[in-house]
N, C-alpha and C positions, 0 to 999 in steps of 0.2 A: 829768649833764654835767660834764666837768671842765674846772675853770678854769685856763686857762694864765697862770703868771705875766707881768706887763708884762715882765720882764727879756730872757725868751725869747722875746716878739713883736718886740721891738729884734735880738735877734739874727738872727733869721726876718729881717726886714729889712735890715738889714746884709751878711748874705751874698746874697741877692738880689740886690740892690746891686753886691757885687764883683761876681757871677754877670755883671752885665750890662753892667760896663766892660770886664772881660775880654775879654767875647764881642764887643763894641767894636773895643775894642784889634785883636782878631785880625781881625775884617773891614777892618781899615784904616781906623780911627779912633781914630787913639793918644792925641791930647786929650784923649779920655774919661778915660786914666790919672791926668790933673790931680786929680780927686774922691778918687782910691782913699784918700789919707790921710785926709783928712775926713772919710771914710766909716768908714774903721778909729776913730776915734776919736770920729766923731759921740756928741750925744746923740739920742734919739727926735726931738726938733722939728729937729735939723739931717737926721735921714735923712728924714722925713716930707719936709722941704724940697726933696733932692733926688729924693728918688722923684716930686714932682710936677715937676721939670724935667728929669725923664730921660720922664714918661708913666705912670711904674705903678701912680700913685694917683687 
């Protein structure tokens, strides 16, 4: 089994993340763009944070 580095499950998450304010934004909920920076410069416990207040955790 290979083990993926923590660096590359942060980023796995990360773009996830944009993935789903984007897809926000374009349904007509442009608020959601508020996170995008947070989320570019998150560490792991701030995107863990908001993945549980977007649902995807």
């Amino acid at each position: 089994m290979i083990k993926i580095p923590q660096n590359s499950d942060n980023e796995a998450l990360r773009c996830q993340l944009l993935d789903e304010i984007y897809a926000g934004a374009m349904a007509g909920m442009p608020a959601m763009l508020v996170d995008e920076e947070q989320i570019r410069n998150g560490d792991r416990e701030e995107l863990e944070k908001i993945a549980e207040r977007y649902g995807l955790r």
